[in-house]
Backbone as JSON Lines, residues from 0, in Angstrom:
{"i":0,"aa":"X","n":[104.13,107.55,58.23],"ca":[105.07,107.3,59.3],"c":[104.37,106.79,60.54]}
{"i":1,"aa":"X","n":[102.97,106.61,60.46],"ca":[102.5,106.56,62.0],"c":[102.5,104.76,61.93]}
{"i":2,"aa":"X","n":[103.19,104.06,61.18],"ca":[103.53,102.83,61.62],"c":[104.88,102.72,62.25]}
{"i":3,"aa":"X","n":[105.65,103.27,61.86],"ca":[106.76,103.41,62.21],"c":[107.29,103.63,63.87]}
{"i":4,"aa":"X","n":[107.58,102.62,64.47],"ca":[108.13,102.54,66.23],"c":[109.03,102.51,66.47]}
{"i":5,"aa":"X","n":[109.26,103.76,67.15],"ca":[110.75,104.21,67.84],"c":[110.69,103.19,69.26]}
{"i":6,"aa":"X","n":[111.77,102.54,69.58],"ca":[111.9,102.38,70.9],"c":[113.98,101.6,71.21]}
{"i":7,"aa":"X","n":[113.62,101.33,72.6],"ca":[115.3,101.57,73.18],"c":[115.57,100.07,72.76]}
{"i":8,"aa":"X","n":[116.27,99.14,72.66],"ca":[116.93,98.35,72.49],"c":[117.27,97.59,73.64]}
{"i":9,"aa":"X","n":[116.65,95.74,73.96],"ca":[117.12,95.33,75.34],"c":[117.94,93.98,74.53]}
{"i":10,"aa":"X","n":[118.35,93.26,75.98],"ca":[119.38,92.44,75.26],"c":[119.01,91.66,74.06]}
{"i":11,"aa":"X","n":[117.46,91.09,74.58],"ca":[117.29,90.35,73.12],"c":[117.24,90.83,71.92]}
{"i":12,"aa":"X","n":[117.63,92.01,71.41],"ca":[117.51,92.52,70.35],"c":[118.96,92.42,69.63]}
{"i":13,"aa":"X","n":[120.0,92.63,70.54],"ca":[121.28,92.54,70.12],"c":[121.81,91.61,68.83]}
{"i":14,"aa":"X","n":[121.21,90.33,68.63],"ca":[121.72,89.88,67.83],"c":[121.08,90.42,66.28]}
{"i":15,"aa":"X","n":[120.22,90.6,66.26],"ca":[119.24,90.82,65.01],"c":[120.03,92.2,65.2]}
{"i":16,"aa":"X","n":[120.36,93.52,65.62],"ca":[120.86,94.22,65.59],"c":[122.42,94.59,64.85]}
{"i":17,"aa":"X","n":[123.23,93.47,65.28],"ca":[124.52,93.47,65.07],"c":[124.04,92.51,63.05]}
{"i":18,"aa":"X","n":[123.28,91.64,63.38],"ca":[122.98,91.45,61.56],"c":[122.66,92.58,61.0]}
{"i":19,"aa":"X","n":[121.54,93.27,61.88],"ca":[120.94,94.51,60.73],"c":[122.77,95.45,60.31]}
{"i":20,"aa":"X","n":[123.38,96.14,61.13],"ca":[124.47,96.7,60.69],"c":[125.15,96.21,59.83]}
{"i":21,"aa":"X","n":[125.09,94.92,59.5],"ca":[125.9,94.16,58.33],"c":[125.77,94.59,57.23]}
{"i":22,"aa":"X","n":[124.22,94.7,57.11],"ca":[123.76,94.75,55.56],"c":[123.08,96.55,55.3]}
{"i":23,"aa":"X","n":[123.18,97.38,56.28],"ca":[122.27,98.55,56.67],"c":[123.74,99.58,56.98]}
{"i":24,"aa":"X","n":[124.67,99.49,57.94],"ca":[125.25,99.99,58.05],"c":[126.65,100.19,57.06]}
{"i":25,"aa":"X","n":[127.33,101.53,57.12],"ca":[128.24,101.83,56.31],"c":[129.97,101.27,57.53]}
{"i":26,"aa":"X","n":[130.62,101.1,56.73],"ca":[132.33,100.87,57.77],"c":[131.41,99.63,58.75]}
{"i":27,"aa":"X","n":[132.71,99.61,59.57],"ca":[132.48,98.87,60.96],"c":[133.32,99.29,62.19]}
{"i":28,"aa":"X","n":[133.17,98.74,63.36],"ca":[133.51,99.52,64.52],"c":[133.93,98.5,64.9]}
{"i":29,"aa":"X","n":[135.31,98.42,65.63],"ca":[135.71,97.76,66.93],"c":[135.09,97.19,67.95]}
{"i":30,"aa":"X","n":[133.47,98.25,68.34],"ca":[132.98,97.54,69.08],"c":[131.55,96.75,68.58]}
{"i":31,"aa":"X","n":[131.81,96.12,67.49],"ca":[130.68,95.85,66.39],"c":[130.53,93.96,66.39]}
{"i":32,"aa":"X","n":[130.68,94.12,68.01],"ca":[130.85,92.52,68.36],"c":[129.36,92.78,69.42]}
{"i":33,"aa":"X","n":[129.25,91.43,69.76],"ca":[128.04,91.11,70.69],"c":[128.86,91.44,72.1]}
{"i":34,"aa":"X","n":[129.78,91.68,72.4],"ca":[130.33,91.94,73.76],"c":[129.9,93.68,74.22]}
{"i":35,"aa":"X","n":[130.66,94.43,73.2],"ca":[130.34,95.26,72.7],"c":[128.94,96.74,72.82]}
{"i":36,"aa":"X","n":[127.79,95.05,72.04],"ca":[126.78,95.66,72.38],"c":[126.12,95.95,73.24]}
{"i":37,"aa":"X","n":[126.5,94.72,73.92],"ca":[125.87,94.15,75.38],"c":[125.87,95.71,76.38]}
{"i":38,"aa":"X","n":[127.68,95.68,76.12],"ca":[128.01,96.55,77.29],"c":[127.7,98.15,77.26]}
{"i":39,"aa":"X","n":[127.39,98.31,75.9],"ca":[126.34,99.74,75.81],"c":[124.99,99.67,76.25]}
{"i":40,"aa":"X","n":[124.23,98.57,75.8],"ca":[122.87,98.58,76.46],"c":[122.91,98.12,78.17]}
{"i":41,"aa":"X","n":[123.71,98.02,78.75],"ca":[124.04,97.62,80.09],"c":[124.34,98.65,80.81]}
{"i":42,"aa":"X","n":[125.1,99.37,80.4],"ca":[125.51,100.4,80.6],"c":[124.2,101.95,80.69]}
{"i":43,"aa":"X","n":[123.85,101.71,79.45],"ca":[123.03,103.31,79.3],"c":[121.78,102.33,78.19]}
{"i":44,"aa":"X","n":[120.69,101.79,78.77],"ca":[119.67,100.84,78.23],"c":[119.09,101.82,77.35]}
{"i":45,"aa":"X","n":[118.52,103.3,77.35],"ca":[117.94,104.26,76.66],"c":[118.94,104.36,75.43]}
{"i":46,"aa":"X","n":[120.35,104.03,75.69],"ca":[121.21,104.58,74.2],"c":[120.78,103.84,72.95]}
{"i":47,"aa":"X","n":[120.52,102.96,72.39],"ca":[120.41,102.5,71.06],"c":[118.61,102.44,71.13]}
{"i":48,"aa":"X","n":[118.63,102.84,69.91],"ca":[117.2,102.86,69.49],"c":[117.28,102.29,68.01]}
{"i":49,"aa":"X","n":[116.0,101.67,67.62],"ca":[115.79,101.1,67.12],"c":[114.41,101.67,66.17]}
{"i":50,"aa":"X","n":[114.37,101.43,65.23],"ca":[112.99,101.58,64.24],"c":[112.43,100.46,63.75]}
{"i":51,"aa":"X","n":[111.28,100.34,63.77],"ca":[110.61,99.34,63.29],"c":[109.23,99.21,62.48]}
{"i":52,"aa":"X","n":[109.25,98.96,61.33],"ca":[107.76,98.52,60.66],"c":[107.2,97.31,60.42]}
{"i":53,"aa":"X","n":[106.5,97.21,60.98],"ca":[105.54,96.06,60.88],"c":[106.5,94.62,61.42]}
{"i":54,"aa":"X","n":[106.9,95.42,62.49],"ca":[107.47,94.3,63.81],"c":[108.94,93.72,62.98]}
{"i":55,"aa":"X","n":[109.25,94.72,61.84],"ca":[111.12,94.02,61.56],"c":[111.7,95.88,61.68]}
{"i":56,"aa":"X","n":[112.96,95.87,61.81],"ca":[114.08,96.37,61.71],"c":[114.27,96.78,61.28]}
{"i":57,"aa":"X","n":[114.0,98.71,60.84],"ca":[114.65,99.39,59.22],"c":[115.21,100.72,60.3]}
{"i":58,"aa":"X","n":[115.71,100.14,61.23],"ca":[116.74,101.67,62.02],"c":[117.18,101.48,62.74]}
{"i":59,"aa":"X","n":[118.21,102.14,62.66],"ca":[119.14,101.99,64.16],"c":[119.8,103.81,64.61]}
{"i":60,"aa":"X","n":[119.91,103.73,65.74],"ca":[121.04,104.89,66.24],"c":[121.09,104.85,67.61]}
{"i":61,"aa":"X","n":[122.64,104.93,67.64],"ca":[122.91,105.16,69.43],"c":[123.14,106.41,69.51]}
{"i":62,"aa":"X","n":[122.54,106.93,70.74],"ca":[122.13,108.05,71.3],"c":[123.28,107.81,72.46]}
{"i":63,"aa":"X","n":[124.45,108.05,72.57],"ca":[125.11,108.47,73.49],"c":[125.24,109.63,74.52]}
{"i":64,"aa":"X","n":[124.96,109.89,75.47],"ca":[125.03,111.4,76.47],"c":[125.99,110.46,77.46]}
{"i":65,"aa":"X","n":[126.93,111.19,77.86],"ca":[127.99,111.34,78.72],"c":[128.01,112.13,79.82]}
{"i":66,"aa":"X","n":[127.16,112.23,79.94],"ca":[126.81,113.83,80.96],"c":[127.27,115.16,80.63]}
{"i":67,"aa":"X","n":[128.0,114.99,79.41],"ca":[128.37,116.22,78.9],"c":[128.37,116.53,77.39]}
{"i":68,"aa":"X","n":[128.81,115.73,77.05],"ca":[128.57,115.57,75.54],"c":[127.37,114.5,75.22]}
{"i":69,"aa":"X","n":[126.81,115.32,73.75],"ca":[125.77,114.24,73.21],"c":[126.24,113.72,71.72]}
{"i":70,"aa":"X","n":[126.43,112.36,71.78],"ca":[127.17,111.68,70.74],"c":[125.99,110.5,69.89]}
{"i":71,"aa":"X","n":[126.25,110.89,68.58],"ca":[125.13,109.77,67.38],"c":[126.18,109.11,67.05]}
{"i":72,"aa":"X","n":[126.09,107.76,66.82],"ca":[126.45,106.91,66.24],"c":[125.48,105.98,65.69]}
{"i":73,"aa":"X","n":[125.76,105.11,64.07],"ca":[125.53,103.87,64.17],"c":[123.85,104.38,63.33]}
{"i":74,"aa":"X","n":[123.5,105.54,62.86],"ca":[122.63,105.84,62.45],"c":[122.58,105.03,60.99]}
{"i":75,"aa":"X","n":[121.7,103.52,60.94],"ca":[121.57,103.08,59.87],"c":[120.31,102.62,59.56]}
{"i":76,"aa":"X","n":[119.71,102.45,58.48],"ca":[118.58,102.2,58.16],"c":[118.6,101.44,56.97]}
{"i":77,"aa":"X","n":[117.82,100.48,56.84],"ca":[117.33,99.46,55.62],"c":[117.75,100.14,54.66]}
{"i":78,"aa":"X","n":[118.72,99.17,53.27],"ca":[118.73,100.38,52.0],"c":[117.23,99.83,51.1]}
{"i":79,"aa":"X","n":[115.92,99.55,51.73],"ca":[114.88,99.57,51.04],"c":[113.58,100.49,51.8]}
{"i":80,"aa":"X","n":[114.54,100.98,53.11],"ca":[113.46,101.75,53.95],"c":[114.02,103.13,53.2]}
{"i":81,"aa":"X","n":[115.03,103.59,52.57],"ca":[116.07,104.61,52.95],"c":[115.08,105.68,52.03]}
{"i":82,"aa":"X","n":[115.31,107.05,52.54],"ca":[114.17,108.15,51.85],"c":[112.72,108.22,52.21]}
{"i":83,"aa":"X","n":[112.47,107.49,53.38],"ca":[111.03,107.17,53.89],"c":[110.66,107.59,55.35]}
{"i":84,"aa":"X","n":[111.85,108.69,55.57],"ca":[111.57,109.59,57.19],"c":[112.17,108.85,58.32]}
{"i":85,"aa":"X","n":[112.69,107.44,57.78],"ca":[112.98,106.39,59.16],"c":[114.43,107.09,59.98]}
{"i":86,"aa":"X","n":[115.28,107.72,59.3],"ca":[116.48,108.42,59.92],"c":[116.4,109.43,60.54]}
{"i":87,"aa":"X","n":[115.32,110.4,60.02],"ca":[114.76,111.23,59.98],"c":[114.08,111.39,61.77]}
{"i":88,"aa":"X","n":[113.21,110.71,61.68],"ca":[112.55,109.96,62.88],"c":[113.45,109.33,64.3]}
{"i":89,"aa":"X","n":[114.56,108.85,63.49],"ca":[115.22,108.61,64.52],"c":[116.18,109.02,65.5]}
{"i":90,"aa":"X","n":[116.87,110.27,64.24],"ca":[117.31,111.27,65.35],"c":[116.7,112.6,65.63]}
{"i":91,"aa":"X","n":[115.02,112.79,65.46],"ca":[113.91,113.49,66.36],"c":[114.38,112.72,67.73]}
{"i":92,"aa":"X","n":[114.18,111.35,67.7],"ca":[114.06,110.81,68.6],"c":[115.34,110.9,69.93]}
{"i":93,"aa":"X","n":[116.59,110.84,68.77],"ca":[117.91,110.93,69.34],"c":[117.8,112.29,70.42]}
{"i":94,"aa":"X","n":[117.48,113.3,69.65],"ca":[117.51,114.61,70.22],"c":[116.46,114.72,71.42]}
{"i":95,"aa":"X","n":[115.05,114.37,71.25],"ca":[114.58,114.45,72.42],"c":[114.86,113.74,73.12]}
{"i":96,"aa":"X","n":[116.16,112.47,73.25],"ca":[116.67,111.73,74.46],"c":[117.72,112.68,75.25]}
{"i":97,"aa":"X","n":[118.4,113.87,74.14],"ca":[119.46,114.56,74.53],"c":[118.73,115.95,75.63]}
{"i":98,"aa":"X","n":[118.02,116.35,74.66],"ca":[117.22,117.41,75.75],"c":[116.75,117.08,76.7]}
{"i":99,"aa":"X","n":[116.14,115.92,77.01],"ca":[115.57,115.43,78.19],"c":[116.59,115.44,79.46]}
{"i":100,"aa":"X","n":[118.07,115.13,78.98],"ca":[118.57,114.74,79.76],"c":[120.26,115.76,80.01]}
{"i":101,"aa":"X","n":[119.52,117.51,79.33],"ca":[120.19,118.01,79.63],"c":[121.35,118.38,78.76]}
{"i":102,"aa":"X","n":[121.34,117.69,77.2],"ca":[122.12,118.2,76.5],"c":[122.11,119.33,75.74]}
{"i":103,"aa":"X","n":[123.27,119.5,75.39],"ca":[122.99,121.23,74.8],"c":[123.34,120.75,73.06]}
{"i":104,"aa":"X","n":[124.5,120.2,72.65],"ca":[124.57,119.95,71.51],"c":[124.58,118.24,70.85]}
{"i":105,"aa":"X","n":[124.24,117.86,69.88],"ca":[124.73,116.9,69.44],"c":[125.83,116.88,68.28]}
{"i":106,"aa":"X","n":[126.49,115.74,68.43],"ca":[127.95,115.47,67.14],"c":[127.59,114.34,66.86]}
{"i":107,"aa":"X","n":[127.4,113.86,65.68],"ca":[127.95,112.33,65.16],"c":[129.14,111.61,64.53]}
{"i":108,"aa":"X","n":[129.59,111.39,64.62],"ca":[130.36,110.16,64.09],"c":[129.61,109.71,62.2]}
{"i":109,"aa":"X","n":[130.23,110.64,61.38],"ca":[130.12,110.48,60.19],"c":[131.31,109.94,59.29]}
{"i":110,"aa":"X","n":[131.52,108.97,58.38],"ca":[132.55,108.33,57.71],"c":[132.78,109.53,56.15]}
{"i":111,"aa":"X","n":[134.05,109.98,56.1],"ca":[134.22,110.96,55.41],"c":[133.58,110.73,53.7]}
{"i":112,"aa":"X","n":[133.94,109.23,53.44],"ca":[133.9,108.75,52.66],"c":[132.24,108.08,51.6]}
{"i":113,"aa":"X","n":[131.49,108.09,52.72],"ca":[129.79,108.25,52.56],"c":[128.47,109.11,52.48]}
{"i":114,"aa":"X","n":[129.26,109.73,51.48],"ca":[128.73,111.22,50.64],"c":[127.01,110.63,50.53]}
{"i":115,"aa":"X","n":[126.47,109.49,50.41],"ca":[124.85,109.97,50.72],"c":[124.67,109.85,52.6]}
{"i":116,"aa":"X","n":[125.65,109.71,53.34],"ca":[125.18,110.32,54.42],"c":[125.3,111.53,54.55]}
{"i":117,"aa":"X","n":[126.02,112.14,53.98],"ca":[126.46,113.57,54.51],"c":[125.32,114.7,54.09]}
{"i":118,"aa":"X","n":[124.51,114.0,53.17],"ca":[123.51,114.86,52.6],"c":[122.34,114.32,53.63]}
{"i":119,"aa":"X","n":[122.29,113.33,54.09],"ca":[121.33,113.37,55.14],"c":[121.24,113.78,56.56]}
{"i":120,"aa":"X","n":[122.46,113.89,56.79],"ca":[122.82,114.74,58.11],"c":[123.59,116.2,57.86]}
{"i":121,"aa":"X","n":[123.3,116.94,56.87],"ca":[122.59,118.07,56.79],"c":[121.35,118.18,56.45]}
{"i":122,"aa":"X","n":[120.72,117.59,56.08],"ca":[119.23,117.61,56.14],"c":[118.51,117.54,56.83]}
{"i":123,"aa":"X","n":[119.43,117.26,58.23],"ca":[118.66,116.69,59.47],"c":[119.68,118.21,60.47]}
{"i":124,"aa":"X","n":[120.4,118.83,59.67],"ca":[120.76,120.32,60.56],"c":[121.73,120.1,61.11]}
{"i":125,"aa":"X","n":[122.77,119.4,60.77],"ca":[124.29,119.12,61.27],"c":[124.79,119.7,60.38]}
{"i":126,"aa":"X","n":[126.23,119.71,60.52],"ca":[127.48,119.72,59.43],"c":[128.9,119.51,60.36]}
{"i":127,"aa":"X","n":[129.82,119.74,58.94],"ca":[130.92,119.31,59.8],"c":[131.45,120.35,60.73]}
{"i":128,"aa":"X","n":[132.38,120.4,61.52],"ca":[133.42,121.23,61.74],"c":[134.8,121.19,61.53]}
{"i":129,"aa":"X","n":[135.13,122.12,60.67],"ca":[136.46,121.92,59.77],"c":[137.64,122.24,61.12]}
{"i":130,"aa":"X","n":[137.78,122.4,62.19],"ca":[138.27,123.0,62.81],"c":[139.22,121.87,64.19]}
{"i":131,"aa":"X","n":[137.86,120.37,64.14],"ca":[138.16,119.19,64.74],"c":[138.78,117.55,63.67]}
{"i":132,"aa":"X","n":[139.54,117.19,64.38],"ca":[139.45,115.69,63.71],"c":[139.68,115.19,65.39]}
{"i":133,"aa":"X","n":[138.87,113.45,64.38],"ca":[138.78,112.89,65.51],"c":[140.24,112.13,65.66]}
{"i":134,"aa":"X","n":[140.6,111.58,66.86],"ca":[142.46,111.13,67.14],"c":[141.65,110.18,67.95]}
{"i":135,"aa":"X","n":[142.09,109.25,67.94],"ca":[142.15,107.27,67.91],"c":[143.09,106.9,68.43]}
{"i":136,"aa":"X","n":[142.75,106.13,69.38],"ca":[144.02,105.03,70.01],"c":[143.59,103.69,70.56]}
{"i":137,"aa":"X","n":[143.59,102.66,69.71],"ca":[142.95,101.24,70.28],"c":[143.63,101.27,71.22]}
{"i":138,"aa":"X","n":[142.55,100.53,72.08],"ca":[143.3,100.25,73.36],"c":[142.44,98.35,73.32]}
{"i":139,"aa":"X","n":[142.06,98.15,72.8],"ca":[142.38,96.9,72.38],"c":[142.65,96.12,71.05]}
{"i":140,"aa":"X","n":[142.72,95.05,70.8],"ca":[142.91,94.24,69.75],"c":[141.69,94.33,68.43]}
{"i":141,"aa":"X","n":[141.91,94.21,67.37],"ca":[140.1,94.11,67.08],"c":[139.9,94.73,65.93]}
């Protein structure tokens, strides 16, 4: 793993980013446009992180904090990196962005339907809570 580089995500990364989710990530998101991305890394530049070996692309996760809540999204990784610590690594990383800055818990954003994530985010010390669903309301087009 000691090739392996965690770091934050600036604009020029955005496009190679929004490809990597194409082929790396599970579903898609509304805000899974270059406008989108922009306006998260503009917004909070520390939120998306990125993994990298040997100067390409095998990770992603946004690290959301709200000042109150700490939110994962978007946790995807190469399906030729996958089983090789890179997710693993990345939300170590997620979490020491959350403690740093004062969070107490993290939640992610898991798709019910992507049973080899669910075994990796308990492996990584999450689970669900049977007790929440999430409730949705576009508020735009998309």
């Amino acid at each position: 793993m000691s090739d392996l580089r965690i770091r934050s995500a600036s604009p020029v990364d955005l496009d190679a980013v929004l490809s990597f989710w194409k082929t790396a990530a599970e579903g898609t998101s509304i805000s899974d446009d270059r406008a989108g991305v922009e306006r998260l890394v503009a917004r909070d530049p520390a939120a998306l992180l990125l993994a990298e070996r040997g100067g390409e692309l095998v990770g992603t996760v946004i690290a959301g904090f709200d000042g109150w809540r700490c939110h994962l999204y978007r946790l995807a990784v190469r399906p030729d990196a996958r089983r090789r610590g890179v997710g693993s690594a990345l939300l170590a990383a997620a979490e020491e962005r959350f403690v740093s800055l004062g969070g107490r818990r993290g939640d992610a954003m898991v798709l019910d339907r992507n049973e080899r994530a669910h075994a990796a985010w308990r492996a990584a010390g999450y689970a669900p809570e049977p007790q929440w669903s999430r409730w949705v309301k576009p508020l735009a087009e998309g």
